[in-house]
N, C-alpha and C positions, 0 to 999 in steps of 0.2 A: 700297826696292829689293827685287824679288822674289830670293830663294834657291830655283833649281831645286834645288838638289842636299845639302840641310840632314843632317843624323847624323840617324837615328831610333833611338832606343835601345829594343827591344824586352826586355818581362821577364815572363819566362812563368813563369807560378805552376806547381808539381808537385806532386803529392802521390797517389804510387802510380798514375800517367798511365802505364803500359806500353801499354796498347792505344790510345793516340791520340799519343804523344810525336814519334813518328819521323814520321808524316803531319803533324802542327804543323810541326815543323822543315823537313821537306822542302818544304812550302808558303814559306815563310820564304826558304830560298834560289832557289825558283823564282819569285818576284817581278821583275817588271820596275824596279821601283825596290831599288838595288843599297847605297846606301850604308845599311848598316840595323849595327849591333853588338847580337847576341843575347844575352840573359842569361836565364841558367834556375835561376832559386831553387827549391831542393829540400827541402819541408819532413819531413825525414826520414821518405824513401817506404823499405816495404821490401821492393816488388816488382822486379823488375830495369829498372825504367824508364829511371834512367840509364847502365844498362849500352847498352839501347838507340842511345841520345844518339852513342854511339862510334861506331856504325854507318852515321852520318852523316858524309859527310865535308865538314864545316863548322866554323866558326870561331866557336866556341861557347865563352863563359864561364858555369861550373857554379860556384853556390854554396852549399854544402850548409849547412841549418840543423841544428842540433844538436838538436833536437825539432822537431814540429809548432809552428808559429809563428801559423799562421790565415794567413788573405789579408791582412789591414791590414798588420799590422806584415811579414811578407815582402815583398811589394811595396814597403815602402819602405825598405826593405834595399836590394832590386835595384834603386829610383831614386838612393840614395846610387851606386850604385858606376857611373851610367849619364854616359855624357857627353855624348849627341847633345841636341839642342836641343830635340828633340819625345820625350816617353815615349808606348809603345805597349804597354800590357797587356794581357795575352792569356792565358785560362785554358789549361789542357794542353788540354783536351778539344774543339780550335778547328782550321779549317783555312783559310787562305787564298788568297779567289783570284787569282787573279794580279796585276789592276793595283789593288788592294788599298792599300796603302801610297802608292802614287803618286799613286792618289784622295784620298790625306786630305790628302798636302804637299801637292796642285793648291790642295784647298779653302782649309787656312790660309794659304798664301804670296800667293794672286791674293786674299783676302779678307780682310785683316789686319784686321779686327776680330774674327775667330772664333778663339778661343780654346784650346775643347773639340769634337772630335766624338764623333759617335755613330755607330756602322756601321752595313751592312744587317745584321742577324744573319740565315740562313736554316736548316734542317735540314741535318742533319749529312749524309746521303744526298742529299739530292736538294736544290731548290732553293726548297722550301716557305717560303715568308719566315713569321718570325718578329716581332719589333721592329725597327725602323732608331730605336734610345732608346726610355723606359721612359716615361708620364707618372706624376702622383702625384696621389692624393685630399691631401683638405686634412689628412685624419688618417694621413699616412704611408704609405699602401698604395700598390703598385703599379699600373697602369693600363697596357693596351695601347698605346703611343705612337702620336699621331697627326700626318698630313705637317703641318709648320708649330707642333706642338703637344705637346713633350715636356719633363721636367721635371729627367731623368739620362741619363749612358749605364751603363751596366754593367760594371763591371771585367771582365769577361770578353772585353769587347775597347773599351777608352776609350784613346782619343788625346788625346793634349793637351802645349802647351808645357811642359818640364819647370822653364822658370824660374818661371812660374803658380803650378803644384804646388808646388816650394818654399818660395812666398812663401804661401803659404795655408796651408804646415804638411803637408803631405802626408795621407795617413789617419790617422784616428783610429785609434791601438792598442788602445784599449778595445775595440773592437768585435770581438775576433777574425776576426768571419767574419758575412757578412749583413748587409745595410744601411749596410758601411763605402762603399759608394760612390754613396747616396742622401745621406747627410751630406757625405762631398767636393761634390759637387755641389750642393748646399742652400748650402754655405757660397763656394761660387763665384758662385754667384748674388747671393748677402750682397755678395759685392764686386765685384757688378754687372760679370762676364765672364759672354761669349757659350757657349752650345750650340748645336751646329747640328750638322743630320742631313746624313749624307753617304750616302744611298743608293747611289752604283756602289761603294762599300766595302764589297766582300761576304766576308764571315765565316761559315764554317758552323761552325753549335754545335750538338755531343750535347746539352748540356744537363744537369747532374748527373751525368755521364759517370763522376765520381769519387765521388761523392755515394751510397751505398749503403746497403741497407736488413740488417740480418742476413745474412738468405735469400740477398741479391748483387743483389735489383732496385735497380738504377737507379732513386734519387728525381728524376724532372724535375721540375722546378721547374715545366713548363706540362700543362696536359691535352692527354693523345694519345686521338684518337679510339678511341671503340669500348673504352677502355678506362680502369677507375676510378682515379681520384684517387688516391695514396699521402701521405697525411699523416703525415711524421716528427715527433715529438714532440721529440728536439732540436734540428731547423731550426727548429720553429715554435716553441720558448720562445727561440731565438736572435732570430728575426726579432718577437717580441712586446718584449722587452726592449731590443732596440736601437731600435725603433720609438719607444719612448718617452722613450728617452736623445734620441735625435732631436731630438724635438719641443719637450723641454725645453733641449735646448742653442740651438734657431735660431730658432724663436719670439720674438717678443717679448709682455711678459710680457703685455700688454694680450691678446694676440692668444692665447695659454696658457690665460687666465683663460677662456676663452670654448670652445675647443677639448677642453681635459682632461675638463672634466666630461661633454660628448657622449662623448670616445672611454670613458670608463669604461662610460656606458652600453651603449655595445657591448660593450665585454668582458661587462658581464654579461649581454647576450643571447644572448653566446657559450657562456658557463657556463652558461647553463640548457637551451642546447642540449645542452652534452656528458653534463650530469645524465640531459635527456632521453635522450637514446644510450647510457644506464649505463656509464659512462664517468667516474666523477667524479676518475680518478686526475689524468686530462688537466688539473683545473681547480689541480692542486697544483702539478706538471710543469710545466706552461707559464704560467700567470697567476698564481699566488701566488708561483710561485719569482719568476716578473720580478720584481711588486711588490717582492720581498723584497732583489731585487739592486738596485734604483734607492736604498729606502731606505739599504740602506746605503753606496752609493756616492756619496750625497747630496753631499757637501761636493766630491769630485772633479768632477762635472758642476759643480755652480755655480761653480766654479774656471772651466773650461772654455767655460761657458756665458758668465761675466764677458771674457774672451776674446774668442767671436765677438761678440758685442753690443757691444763696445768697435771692432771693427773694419768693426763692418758699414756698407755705402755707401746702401744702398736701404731704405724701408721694405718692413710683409709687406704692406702694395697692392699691391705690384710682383709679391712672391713669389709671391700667392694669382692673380696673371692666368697662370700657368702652371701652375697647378693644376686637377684637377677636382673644382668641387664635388656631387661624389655619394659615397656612401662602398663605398670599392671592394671593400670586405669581402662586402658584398653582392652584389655585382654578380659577383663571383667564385664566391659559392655557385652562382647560378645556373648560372654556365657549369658547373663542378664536380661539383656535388651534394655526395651526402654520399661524403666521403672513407673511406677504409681507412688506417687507425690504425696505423701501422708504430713 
């Protein structure tokens, strides 16, 4: 039996969002689909963002974290305290358009086998699309998603049953931040639930909106024309570390045995790049410290990792046909070049 009219419980991550909080919000109430309850976790910002929040006059429950918390473990803070049937997470830095929400209930309720979507993401000004979902090379990297052919959605705005999410454990808190919702999604896949792209679900994303360099540039996560590349040094030991907790947690081990040893070879074509670039601090910062972090968290991944493999529905033949085999580390230089070392 379809539910037109289901709870969406909406949980927008914070962390120092002043200049996009109030346009989130007000997107939110200007939705045509009306039964939604907002929840704004605040990982203790200290700009006045939730003073903004007041300025609103909406029906908003604020949860302040007592530190920074990351995106994983916030966000499942805010799915604890959520009661609608579908979670809708959404970074501050997001705006939506109008029938927005109403497009994602159309999709799951007339299509009860989709599980998770994925929105259109488009630019935060204008309507330059983005992803509608992320796809993924075999060794964890991201990939431009293609119609029919992607592998996550992005926390930045994933929908999905919130009984699903439950039963699956919610994010990993290990991950702080980065790649916690390439692993949700990897492990949805394990127990063989649906992604699907929902294109009229339009999302405009800043993109690294909060995400700052020093100086206050904005690190986007994607290349904007005309202009070079910013490579943060602790995004990218984030996203090289959790990449690897990844692979070892969802893999299976046959499929690990075969995998690990190519991805190191890339890290160290990496590293003789950044040698090349007189750069070799980058190879401590981001590759050696990972290494150093997987070693020693060794026993909690294989905990973890006995977990999913213990629950997983599908094999990786299943997992690797949503995959692309190229590796996208590459594929990404080219678009990029050589980045600026923030």
């Amino acid at each position: 039996m379809i539910d037109m009219n289901p709870l969406v419980s909406i949980i927008m991550l914070n962390y120092n969002g002043s200049n996009y909080i109030e346009d989130c919000i007000l997107s939110i109430k200007n939705q045509s689909y009306d039964n939604v309850e907002t929840i704004v976790l605040d990982n203790a910002s200290t700009d006045d963002s939730l003073k903004k929040v007041e300025n609103v006059n909406y029906d908003i429950k604020i949860i302040k974290n007592r530190d920074n918390f990351g995106s994983a473990k916030a966000n499942n803070i805010g799915a604890k305290e959520a009661n609608g049937k579908y979670l809708f997470f959404l970074n501050v830095d997001t705006r939506l358009e109008k029938d927005c929400i109403k497009n994602l209930v159309l999709k799951c309720e007339k299509e009860k086998k989709v599980d998770v979507c994925a929105c259109q993401e488009v630019s935060y000004d204008n309507f330059y699309p983005f992803d509608c979902g992320i796809g993924l090379d075999i060794f964890g990297y991201g990939y431009p998603g293609k119609p029919g052919k992607i592998f996550y959605s992005p926390s930045s705005s994933l929908f999905l049953k919130k009984q699903i999410f439950d039963t699956i454990g919610g994010f990993d808190e290990s991950y702080f931040m980065y790649k916690d919702d390439v692993d949700l999604c990897w492990r949805l896949h394990l127990q063989d639930y649906r992604i699907e792209q929902v294109s009229e679900a339009i999302v405009h994303h800043k993109g690294g909106g909060v995400s700052l360099a020093k100086n206050g540039t904005i690190l986007n996560p994607r290349k904007i024309k005309n202009t070079r590349y910013i490579m943060n040094v602790k995004r990218r030991y984030l996203g090289e570390r959790n990449t690897i907790y990844t692979l070892l947690k969802n893999y299976s081990l046959f499929t690990l045995l075969i995998i690990i040893p190519v991805y190191l070879l890339i890290n160290i074509g990496e590293m003789l790049f950044f040698m090349f670039m007189m750069k070799p601090k980058i190879i401590m910062d981001v590759y050696l410290k990972s290494y150093f972090y997987i070693l020693k968290n060794m026993g909690k991944i294989i905990k973890k990792r006995q977990i999913v493999q213990r629950n997983r529905k599908v094999n990786d033949l299943k997992i690797l046909k949503f995959m692309e085999k190229k590796i996208g580390k590459f594929s990404a230089f080219k678009t990029i070049g050589v980045p600026e070392i923030k």
